[in-house]
C-alpha positions as CSV (number, residue, x, y, z in Angstrom):
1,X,40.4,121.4,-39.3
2,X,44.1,121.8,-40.4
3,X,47.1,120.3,-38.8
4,X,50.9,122.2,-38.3
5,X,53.5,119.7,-39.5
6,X,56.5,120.3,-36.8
7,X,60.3,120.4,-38.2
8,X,62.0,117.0,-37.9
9,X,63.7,116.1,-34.9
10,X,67.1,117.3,-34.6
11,X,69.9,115.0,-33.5
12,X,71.4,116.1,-30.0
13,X,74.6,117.4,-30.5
14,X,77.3,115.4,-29.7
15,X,78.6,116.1,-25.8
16,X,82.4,116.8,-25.8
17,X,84.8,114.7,-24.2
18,X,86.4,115.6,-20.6
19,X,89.7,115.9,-22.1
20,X,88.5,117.6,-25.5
21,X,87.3,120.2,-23.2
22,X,90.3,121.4,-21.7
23,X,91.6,122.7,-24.9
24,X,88.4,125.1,-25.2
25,X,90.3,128.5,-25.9
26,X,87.7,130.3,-23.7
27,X,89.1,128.6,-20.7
28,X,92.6,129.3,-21.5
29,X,91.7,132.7,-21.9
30,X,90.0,133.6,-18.3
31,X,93.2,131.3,-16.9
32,X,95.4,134.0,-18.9
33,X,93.3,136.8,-17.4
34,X,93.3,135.4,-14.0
35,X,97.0,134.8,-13.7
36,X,97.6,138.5,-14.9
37,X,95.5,139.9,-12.4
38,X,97.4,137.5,-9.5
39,X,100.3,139.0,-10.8
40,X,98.6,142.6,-9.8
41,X,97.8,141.4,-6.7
42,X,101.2,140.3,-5.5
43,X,103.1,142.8,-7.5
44,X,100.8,145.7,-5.0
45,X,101.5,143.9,-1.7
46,X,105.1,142.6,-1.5
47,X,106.7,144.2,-4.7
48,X,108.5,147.7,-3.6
49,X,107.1,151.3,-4.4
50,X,109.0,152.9,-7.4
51,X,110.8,156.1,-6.0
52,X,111.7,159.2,-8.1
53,X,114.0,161.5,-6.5
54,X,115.0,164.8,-7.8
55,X,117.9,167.2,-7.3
56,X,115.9,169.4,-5.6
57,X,115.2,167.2,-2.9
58,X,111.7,166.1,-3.7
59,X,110.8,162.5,-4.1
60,X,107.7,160.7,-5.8
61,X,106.0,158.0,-4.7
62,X,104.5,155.5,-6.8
63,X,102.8,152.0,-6.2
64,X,104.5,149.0,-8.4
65,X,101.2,147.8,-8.3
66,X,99.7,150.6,-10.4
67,X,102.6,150.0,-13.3
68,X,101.6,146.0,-13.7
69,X,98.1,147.0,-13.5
70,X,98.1,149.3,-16.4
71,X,100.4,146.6,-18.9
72,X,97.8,144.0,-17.1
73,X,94.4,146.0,-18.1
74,X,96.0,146.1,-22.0
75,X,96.9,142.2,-21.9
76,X,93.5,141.9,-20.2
77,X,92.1,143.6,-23.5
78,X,93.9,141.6,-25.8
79,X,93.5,137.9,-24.5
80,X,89.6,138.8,-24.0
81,X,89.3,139.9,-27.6
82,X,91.5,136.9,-29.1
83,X,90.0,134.7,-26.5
84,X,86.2,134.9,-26.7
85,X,85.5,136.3,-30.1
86,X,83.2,134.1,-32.0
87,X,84.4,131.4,-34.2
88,X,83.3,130.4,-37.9
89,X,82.8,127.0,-36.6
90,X,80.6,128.2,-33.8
91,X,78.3,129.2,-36.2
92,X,76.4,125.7,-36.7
């Protein structure tokens, strides 16, 4: 009969402190994204349209809201890749 020698027993890592967590970049990050897309939301119901007139007597019509939400897609983009990519240090 042969026996299966286990690995040794790991230490348990080390839980974080309440206030060492709120400097975790990944929060920051979604509060970042959050905030932008607030900012799309209230920019689309109480900010005015964006009105293009020409000398012909035709006007466009454009939601603000479309405007912040394309810069707010691009920052979205940039905070999320900044923001959650992995870490050297995660690596452990």
């Amino acid at each position: 009969m042969s026996t299966i020698t286990h690995e040794p027993a790991k230490a348990a890592p080390e839980r974080r402190h309440w206030a060492a967590q709120i400097v975790v970049r990944e929060m920051w990050a979604s509060l970042a994204i959050s905030v932008m897309w607030l900012a799309v939301l209230f920019a689309a119901v109480f900010a005015p349209d964006i009105v293009s007139s020409s000398n012909d007597g035709n006007s466009t019509t454009i939601p603000s809201g479309v405007a912040v939400a394309l810069f707010a897609a691009i920052g979205t983009r940039v905070v999320a890749k900044y923001g959650f990519a992995r870490r050297d240090e995660d690596a452990d």
